[in-house]
C-alpha positions in Angstrom: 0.0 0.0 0.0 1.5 3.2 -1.3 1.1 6.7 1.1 1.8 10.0 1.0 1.7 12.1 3.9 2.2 16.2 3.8 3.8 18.3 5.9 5.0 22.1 6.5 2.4 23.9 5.7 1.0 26.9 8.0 0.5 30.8 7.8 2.7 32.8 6.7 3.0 36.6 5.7 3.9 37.8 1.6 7.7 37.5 1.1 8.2 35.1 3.8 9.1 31.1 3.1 7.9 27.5 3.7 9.3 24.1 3.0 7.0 21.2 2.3 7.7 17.9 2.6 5.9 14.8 1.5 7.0 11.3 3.2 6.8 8.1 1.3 5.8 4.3 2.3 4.9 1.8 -0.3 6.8 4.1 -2.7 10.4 4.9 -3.5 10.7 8.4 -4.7 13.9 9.0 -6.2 12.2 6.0 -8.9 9.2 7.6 -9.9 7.9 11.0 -11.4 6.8 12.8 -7.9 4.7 16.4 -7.9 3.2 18.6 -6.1 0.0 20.2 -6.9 -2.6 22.7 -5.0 -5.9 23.9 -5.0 -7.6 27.4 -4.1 -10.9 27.5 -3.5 -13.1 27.7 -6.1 -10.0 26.8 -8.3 -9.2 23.8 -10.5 -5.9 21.4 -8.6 -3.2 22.8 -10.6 0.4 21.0 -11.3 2.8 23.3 -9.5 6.6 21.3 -9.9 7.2 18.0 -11.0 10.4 15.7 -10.2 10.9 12.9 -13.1 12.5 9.7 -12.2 15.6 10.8 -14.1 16.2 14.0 -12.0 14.2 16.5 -14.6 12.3 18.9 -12.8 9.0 21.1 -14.2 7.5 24.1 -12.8 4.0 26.5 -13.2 5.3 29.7 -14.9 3.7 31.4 -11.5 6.4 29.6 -9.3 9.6 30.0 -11.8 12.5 31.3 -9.6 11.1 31.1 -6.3 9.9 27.3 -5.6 12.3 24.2 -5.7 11.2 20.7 -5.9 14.2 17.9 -4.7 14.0 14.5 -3.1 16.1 13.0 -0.8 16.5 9.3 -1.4 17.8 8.3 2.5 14.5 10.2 3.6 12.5 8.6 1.0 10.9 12.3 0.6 9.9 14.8 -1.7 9.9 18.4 -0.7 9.0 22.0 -1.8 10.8 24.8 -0.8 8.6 27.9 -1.5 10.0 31.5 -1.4 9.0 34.8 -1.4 5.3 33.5 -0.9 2.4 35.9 -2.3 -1.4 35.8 -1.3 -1.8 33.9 -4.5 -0.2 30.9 -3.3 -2.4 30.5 -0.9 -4.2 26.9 -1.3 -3.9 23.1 -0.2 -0.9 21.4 -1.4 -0.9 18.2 -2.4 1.6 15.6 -3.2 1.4 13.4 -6.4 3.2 10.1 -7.3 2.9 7.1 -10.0 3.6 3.7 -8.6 2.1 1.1 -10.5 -1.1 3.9 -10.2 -1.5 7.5 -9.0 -1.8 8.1 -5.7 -2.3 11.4 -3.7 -1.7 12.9 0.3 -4.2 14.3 1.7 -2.9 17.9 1.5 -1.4 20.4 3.9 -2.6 24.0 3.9 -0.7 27.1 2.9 -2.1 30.5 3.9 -0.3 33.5 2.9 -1.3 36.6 4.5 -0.6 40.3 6.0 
């Protein structure tokens, strides 16, 4: 049985910085495309970086330059390390991976605000 569970999300103020991290079972990570999406309400869940097997990495155009998506192997874990958060980053983040299927966490919630 393959999960995913979140972690790192909170409150934050514009400017300021988060790390999320996604731990594995089931699932080795540094193997298998890993992602993370998230979801405002009243929005569609939108792909916000991706992590191939092979080490390529993919990223929204509204998180260029200021999120980073890594794994560490030992850790079995995926993280994001969001800077210089804005309001509109605000959502639920979820972590995404393919093993044999596609499985989701169950999200973590990231609230920027002044």
């Amino acid at each position: 049985q393959v999960y995913l569970r979140e972690s790192g999300g909170g409150l934050v103020q514009p400017g300021e910085s988060l790390r999320l991290s996604c731990a594995g079972s089931g699932i080795i990570v540094s193997r298998t495309t890993m992602a993370w999406y998230r979801q405002a309400p009243g929005n569609q869940r939108e792909l916000v970086a991706n992590v191939t097997g092979g080490g390529s990495t993919n990223y929204a155009d509204s998180v260029k330059g200021r999120f980073t998506i890594s794994r560490d192997h030992a850790r079995n874990t995926v993280y994001l390390q969001m800077n210089n958060l804005k309001p509109e980053d605000t959502a639920v983040y979820y972590c995404n991976g393919y093993w044999k299927s596609n499985f989701w966490g169950r999200g973590t919630q990231v609230t920027v605000s002044s």
